[in-house]
N, C-alpha and C positions, 0 to 999 in steps of 0.2 A: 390357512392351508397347512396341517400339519404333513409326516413325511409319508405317512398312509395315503393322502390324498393327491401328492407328487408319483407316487409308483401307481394307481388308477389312473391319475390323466397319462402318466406314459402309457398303460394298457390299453385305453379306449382310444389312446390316438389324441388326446383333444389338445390340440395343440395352445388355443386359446387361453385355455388353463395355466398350463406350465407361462407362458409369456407375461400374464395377470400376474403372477407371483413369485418374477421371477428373484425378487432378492431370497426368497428363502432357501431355493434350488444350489444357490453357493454352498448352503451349509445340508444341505441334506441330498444333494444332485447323487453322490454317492453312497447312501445310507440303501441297506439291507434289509428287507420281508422275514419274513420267518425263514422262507426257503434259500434265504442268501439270497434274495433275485434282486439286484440293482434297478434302476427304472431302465435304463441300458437293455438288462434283461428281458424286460417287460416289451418295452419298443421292439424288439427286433426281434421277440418270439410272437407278436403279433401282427410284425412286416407293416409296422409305423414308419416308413422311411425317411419321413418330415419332421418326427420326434426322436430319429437317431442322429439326424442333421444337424435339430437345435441344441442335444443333448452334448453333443460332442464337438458343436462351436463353445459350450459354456463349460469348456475343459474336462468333463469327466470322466474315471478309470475307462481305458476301453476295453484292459483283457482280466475284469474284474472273474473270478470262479465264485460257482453258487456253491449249495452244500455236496455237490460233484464232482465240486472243481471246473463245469464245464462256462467257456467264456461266452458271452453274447454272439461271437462269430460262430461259435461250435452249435450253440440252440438253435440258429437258422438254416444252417448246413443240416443239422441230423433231420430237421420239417421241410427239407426242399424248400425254402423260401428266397435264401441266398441269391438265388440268380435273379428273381424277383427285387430283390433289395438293391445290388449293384447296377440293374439296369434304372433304377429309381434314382438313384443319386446324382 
């Protein structure tokens, strides 16, 4: 699973995924897309609230900025998802 394949399963949700593999996710949990998007990113602009859960039991940046600057809590607030995600947790 390289680090392309850990920001996909954060996108799709597949939680499965990331769990499978999870020693690699220490060293890539906060590695960056083109667009700066962390898998963090990814999770919680797609309102994965079970891959923001597992992402952030296995320590990673939480107020990382993409090439915006803007943090994973900012990309869910500016989509309305926000209130969707805190009642999830």
């Amino acid at each position: 699973m390289a680090w392309v394949d850990l920001h996909s399963a954060a996108a799709r949700g597949d939680l499965d995924q990331l769990r499978r593999h999870w020693w690699l996710k220490k060293f890539f949990i906060n590695r960056r897309n083109a667009d700066k998007l962390t898998p963090l990113h990814l999770a919680c602009i797609n309102g994965h609230a079970d891959i923001v859960r597992f992402l952030v039991g296995k320590n990673c940046k939480l107020n990382p900025g993409d090439k915006y600057k803007r943090s994973p809590l900012m990309l869910v607030c500016e989509r309305g998802i926000c209130c969707l995600m805190i009642e999830d947790a």
